[in-house]
N, C-alpha and C positions, 0 to 999 in steps of 0.2 A: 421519623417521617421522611419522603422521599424528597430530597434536597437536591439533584444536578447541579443547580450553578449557585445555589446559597453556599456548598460545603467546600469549591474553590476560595470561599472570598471568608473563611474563617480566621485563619492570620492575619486578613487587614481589619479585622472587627467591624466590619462594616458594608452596609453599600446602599445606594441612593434611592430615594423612594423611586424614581424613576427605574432602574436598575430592578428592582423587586417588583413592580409592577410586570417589566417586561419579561422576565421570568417565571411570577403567576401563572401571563398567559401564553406565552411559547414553549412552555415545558411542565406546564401544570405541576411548579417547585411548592410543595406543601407547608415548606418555613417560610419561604417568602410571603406566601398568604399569608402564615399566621402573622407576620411583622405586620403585614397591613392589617389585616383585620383588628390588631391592637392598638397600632395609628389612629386607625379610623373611631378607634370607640369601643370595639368589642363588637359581636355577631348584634346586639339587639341593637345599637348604631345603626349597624348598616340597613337591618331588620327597618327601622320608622326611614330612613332616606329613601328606600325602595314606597314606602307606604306613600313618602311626599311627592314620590314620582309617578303614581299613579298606580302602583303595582299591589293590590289588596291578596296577592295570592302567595307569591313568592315571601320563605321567611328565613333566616338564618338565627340558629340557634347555639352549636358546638363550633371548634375550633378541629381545623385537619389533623389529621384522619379519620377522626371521630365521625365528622359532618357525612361523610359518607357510608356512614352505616344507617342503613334506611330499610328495614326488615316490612314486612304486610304489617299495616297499622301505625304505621309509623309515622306523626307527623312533623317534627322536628329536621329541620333542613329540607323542607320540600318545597315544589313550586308545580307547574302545570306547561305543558309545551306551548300552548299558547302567552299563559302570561309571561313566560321568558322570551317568547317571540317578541313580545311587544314592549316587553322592556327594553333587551337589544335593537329592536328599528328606533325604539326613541332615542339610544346613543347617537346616532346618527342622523336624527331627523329633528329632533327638538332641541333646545339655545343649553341643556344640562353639560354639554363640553365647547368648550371654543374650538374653531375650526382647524388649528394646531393638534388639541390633543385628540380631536378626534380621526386627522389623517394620520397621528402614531398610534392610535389604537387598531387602526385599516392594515398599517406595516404590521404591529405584531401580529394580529387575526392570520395573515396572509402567509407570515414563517411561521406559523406553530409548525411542529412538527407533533404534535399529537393524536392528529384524525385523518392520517394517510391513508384508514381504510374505512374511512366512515362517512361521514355525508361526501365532504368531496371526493371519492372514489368513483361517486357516480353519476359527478357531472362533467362536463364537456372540459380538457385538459387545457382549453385556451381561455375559458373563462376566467377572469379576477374571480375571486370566495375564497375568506380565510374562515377560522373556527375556533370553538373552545368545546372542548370533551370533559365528560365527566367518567369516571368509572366507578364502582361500588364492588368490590370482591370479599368476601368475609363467607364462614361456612355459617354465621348464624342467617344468611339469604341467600336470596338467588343473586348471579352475578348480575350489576345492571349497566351500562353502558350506554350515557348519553352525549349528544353532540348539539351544540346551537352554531349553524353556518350563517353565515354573512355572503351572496353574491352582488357584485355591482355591476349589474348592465351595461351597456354602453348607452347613456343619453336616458338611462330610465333613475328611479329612487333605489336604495337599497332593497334587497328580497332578502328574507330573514325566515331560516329552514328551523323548527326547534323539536329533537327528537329522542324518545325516550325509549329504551328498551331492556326487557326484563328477562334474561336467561330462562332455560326450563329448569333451573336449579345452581347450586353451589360446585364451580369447578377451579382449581387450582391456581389457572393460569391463562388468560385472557383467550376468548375463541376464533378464530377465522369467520366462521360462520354465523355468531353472534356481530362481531363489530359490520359483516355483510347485510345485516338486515338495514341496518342506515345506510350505506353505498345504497341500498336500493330506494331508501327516501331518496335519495338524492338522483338517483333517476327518474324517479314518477316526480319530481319535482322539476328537475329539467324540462323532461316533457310538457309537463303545462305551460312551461315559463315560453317554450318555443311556441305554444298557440296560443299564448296569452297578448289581449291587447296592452301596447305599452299606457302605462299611468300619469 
């Protein structure tokens, strides 16, 4: 699995839930999830906490890399761009994090370096919005590529962009032009935000 910063920290045996967390989601580290997700309980855990949080769509089944194999039919590891919408704005909006974890989860959102060409590519370069990317590559599907952004207005609530897209098929090696189709959510999302009454 792809590891970045878990496979520096294998001679000290270890590192902090905090540490694994921030890795998950700055670099989308696939061992560090699995350490959590094994913390947490296992995928059907985390599966009934999303349930108690209001979220009847979104479900988690497999462990990384696996989770990401999601072929036509498939419904194991799946969710809907809405209900992950509104899952993420309740990170932010409802009492589920205390006001600490949830301005370090704003910091990591905000360093991911994983969706430099994807929803925030094509919003406004002075906006606050950070993000969490998914990608799906295997030759038994099409490639998929998704992104859930976070923006924070100035003086308004969070806006929570959640978007899904499906290759015209199985290629090697991530596309230009595929992770372009979210830069372009992220424009027609910009533009409504600038004629949208603030909430």
């Amino acid at each position: 699995p792809y590891a970045p910063v878990t496979e520096k920290h294998l001679a000290a045996g270890g590192m902090s839930i905090g540490a694994l967390t921030e890795a998950t989601q700055t670099t989308s580290d696939n061992v560090a999830a699995n350490l959590l997700i094994k913390k947490l309980g296992g995928p059907e855990k985390i599966t009934a906490a999303l349930r108690a949080m209001g979220d009847t769509v979104t479900r988690l089944d497999r462990m990384e890399p696996e989770m990401n194999l999601v072929p036509a039919g498939e419904e194991r590891d799946t969710t809907s761009p809405r209900a992950m919408a509104q899952t993420v704005a309740g990170l932010y909006t409802n009492d589920w994090l205390s006001a600490e974890s949830q301005a370090r989860l704003k910091q990591w959102m905000i360093a991911t370096n994983t969706g430099a060409r994807r929803i925030r590519a094509g919003l406004p370069a002075d906006w606050i919005a950070g993000d969490k990317t998914g990608t799906g590559i295997a030759p038994s599907m099409a490639n998929k590529y998704n992104d859930v952004a976070v923006i924070w207005p100035e003086g308004r609530k969070p806006v929570v962009i959640a978007a899904y897209h499906e290759a015209s098929g199985y290629f090697e090696n991530m596309r230009d032009q595929d992770q372009a189709v979210l830069a372009e959510v992220g424009r027609i999302a910009a533009a409504w935000m600038a004629n949208a009454p603030a909430a």
